[in-house]
mmCIF file of the C-alpha atoms, coordinates in Angstrom:
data_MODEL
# 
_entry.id   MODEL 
# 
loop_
_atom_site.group_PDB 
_atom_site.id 
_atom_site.type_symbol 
_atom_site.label_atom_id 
_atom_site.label_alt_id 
_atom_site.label_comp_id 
_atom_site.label_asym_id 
_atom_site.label_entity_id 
_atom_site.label_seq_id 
_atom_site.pdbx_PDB_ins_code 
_atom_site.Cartn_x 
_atom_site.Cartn_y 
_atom_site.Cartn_z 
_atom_site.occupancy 
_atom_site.B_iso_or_equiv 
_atom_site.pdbx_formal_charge 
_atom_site.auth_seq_id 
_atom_site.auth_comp_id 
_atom_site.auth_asym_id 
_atom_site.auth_atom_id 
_atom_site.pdbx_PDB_model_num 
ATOM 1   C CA . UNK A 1 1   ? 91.231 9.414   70.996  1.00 0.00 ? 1   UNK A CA 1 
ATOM 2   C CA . UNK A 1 2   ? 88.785 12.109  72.087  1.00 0.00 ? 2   UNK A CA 1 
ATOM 3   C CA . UNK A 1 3   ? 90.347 14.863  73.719  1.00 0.00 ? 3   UNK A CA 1 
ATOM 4   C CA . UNK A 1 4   ? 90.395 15.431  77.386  1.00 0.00 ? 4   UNK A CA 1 
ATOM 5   C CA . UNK A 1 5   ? 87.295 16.397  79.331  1.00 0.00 ? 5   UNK A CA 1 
ATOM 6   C CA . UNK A 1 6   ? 85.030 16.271  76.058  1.00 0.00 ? 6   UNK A CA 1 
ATOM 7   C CA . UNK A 1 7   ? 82.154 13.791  76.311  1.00 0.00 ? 7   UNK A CA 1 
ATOM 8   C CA . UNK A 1 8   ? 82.079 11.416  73.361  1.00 0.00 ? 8   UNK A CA 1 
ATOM 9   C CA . UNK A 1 9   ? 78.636 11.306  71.624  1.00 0.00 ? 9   UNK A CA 1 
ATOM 10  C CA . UNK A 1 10  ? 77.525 8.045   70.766  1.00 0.00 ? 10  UNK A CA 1 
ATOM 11  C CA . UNK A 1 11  ? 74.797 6.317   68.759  1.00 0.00 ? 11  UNK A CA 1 
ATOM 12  C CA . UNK A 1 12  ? 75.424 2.669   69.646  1.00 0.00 ? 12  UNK A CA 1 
ATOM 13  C CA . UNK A 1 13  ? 75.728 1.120   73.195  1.00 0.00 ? 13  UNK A CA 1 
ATOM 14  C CA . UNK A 1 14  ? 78.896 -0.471  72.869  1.00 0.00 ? 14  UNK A CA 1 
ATOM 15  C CA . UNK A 1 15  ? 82.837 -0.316  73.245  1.00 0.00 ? 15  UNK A CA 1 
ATOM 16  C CA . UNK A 1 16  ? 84.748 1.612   70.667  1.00 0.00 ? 16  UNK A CA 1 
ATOM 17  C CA . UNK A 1 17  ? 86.745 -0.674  68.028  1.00 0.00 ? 17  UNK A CA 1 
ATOM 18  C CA . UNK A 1 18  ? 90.425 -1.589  69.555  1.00 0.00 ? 18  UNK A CA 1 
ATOM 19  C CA . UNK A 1 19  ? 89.127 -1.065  73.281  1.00 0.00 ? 19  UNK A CA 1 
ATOM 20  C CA . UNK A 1 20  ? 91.060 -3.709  75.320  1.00 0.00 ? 20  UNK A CA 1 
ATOM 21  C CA . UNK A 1 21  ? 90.213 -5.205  78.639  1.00 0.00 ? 21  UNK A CA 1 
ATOM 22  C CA . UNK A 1 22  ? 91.896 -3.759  81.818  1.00 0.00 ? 22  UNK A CA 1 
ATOM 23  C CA . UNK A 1 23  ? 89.967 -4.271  84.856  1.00 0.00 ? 23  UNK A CA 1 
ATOM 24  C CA . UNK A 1 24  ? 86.874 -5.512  86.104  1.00 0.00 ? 24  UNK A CA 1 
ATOM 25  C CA . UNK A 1 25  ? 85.512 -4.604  89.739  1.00 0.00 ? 25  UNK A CA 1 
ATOM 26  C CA . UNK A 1 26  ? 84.071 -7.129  92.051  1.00 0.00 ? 26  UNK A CA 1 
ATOM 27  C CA . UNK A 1 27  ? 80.715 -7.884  92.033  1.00 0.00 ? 27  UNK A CA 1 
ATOM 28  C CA . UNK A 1 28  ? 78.587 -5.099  93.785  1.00 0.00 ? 28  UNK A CA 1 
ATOM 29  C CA . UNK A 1 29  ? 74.824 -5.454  94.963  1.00 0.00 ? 29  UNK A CA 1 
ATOM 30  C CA . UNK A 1 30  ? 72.422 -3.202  96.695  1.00 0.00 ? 30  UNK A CA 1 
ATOM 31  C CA . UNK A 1 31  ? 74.137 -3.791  100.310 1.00 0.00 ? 31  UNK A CA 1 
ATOM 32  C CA . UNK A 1 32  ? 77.708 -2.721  98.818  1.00 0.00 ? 32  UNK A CA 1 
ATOM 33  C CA . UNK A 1 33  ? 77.126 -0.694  95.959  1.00 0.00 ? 33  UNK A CA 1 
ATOM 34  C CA . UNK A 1 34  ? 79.864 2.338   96.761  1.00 0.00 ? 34  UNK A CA 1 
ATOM 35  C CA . UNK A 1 35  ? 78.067 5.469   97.677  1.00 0.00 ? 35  UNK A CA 1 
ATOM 36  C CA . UNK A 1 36  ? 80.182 7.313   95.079  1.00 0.00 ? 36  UNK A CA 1 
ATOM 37  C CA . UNK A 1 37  ? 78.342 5.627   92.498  1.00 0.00 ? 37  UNK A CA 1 
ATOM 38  C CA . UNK A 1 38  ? 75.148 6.614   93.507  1.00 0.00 ? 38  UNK A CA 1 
ATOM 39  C CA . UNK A 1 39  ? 76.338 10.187  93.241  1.00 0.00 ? 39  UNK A CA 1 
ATOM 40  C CA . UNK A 1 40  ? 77.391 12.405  89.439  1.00 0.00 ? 40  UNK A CA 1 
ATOM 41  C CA . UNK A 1 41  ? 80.978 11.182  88.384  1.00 0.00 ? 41  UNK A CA 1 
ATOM 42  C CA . UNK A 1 42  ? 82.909 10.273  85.723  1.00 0.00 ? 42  UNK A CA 1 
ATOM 43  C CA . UNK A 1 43  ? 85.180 7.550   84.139  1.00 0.00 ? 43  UNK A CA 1 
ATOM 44  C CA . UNK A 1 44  ? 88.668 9.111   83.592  1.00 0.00 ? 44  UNK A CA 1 
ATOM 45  C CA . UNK A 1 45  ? 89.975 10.468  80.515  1.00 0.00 ? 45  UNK A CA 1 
ATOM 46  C CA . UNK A 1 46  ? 90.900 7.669   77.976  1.00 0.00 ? 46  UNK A CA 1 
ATOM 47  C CA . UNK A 1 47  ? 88.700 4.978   79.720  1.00 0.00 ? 47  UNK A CA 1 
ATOM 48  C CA . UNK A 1 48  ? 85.523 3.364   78.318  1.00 0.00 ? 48  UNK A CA 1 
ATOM 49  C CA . UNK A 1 49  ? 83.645 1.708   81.040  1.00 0.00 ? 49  UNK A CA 1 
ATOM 50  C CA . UNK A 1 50  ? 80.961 -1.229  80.667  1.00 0.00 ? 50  UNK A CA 1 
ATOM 51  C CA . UNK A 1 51  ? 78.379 -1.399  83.722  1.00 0.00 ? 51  UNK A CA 1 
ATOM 52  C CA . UNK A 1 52  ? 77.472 -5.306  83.317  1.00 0.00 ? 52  UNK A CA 1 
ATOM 53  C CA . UNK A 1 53  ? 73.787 -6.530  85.077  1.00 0.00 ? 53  UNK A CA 1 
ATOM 54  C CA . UNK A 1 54  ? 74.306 -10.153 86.428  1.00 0.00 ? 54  UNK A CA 1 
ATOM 55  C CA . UNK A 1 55  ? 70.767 -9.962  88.567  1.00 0.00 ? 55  UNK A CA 1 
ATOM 56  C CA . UNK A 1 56  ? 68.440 -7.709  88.865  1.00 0.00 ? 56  UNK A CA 1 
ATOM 57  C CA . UNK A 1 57  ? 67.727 -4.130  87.581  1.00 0.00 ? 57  UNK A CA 1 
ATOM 58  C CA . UNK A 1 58  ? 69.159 -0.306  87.915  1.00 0.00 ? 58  UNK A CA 1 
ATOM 59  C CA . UNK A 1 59  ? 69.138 2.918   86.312  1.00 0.00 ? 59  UNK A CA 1 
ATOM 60  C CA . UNK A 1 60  ? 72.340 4.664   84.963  1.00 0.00 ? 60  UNK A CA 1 
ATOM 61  C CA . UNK A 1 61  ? 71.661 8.290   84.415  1.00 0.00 ? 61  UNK A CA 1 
ATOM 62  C CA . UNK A 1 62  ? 73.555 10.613  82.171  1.00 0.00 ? 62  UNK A CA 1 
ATOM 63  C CA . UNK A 1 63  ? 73.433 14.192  84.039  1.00 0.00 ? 63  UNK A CA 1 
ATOM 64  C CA . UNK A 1 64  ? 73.464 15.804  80.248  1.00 0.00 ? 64  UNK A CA 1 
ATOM 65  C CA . UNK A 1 65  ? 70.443 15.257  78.878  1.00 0.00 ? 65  UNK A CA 1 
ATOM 66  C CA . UNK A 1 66  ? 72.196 13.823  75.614  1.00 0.00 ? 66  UNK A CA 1 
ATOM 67  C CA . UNK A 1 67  ? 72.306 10.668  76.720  1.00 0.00 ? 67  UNK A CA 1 
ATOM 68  C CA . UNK A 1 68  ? 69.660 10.479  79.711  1.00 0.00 ? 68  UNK A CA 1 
ATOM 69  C CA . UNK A 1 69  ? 68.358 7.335   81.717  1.00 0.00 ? 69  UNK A CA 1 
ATOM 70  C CA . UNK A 1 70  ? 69.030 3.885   81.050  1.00 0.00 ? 70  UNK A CA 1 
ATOM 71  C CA . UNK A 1 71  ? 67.314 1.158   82.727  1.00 0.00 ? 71  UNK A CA 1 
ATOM 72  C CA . UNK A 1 72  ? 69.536 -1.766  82.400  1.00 0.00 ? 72  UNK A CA 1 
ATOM 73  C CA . UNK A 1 73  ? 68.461 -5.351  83.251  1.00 0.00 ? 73  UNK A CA 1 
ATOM 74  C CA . UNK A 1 74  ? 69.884 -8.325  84.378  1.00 0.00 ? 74  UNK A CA 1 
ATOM 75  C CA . UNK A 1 75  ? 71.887 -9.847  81.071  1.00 0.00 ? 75  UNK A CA 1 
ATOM 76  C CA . UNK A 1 76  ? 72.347 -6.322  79.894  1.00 0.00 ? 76  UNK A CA 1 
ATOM 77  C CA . UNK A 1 77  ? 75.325 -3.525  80.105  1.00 0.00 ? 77  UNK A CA 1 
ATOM 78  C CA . UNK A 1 78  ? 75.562 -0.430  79.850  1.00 0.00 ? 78  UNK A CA 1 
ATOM 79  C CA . UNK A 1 79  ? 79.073 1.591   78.294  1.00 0.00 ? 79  UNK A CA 1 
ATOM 80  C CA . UNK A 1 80  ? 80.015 5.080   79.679  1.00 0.00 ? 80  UNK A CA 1 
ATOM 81  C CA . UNK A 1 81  ? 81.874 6.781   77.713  1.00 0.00 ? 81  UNK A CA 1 
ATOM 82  C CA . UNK A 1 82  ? 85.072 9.093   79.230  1.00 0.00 ? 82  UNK A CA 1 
ATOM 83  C CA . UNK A 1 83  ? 83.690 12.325  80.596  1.00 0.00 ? 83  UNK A CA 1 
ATOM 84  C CA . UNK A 1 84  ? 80.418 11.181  80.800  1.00 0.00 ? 84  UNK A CA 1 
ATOM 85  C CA . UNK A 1 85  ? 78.942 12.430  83.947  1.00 0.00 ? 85  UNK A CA 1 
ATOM 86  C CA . UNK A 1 86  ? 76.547 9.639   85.230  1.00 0.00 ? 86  UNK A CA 1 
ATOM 87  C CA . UNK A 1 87  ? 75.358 8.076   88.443  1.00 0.00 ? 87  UNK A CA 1 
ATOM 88  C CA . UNK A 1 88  ? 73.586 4.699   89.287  1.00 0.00 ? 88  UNK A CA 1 
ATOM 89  C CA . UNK A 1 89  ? 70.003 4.215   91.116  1.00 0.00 ? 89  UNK A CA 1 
ATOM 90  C CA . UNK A 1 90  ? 69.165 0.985   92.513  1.00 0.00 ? 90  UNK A CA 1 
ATOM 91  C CA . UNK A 1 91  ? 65.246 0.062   91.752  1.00 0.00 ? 91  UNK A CA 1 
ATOM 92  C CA . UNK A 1 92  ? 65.394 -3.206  93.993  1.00 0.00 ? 92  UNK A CA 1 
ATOM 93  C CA . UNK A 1 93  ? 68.076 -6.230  94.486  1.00 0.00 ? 93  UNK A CA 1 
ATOM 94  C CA . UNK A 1 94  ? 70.174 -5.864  92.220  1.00 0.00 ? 94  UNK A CA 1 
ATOM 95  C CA . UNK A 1 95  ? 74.171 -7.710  91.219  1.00 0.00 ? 95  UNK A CA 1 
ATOM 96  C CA . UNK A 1 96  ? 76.381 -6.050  88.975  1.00 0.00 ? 96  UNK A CA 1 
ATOM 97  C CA . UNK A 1 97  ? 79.959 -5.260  87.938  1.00 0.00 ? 97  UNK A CA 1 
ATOM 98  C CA . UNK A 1 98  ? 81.641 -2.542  86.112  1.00 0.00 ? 98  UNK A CA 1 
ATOM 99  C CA . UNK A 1 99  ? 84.477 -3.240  83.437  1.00 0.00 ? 99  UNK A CA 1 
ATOM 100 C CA . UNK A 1 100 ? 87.136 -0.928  82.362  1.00 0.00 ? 100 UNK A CA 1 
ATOM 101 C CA . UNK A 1 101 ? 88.762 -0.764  78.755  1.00 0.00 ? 101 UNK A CA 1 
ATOM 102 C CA . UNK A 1 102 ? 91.391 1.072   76.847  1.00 0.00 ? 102 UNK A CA 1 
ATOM 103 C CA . UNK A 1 103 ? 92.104 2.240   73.231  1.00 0.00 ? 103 UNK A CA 1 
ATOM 104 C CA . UNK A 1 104 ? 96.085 1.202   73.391  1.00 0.00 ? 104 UNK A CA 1 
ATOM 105 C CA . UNK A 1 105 ? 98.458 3.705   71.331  1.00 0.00 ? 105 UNK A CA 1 
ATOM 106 C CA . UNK A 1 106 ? 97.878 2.995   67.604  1.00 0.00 ? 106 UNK A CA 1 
ATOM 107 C CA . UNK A 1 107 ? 94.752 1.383   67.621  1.00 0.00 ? 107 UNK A CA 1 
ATOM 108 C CA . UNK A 1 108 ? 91.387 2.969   65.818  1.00 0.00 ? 108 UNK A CA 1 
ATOM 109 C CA . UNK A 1 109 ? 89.962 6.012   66.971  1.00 0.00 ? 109 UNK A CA 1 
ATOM 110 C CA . UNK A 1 110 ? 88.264 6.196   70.394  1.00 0.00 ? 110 UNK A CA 1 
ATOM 111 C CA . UNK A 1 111 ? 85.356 7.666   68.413  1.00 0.00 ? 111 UNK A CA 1 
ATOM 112 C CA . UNK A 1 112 ? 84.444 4.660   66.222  1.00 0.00 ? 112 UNK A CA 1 
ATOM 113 C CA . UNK A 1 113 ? 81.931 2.583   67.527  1.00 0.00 ? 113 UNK A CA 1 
ATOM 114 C CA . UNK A 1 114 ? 81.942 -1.267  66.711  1.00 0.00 ? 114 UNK A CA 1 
ATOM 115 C CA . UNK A 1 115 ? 78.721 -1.793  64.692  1.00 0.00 ? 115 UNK A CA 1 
# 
């Protein structure tokens, strides 16, 4: 697994190989988006996150410029890596849900990517 606080580079948009399922949050639209994720933070050390699109459209935005802005469309997802620093911007209506996933002890490498 990466160490803690680095940012893991990554070529392809999707979970590493082993990541498991932990949590999903509810469903979150333009009315009750959470105002911390309109602002820079992070998912936690060890945690892969998947921003999912069910409607609409929005922008996730890397604050390094290694990974930049992502519009991300309705049927689409987005994964933020741990220590990523991102935030969201809303473009119009907009329905979406963020997942969280682990690499459990013993499993591959946080750093390989499922191709």
């Amino acid at each position: 697994m990466a160490a803690a606080g680095t940012i893991v580079e990554m070529t392809a948009d999707q979970l590493p190989d082993g990541a498991v399922f932990v949590r999903v949050t509810p469903d979150f639209d333009e009315h009750t988006v959470p105002a911390g994720l309109r602002c820079a933070h992070r998912v936690a050390d060890g945690v892969w996150g998947r921003l999912v699109v069910r409607a609409g459209t929005l922008d996730v935005v890397f604050e390094d410029t290694a990974h930049g802005r992502h519009a991300v469309r309705a049927g689409g997802a987005k994964v933020l890596p741990p220590g990523a620093r991102h935030h969201v911007e809303l473009v119009g209506p907009v329905r979406f849900a963020i997942e969280f996933h682990r690499i459990p002890s013993g499993a591959a490498s946080a750093d390989t990517v499922a191709e």
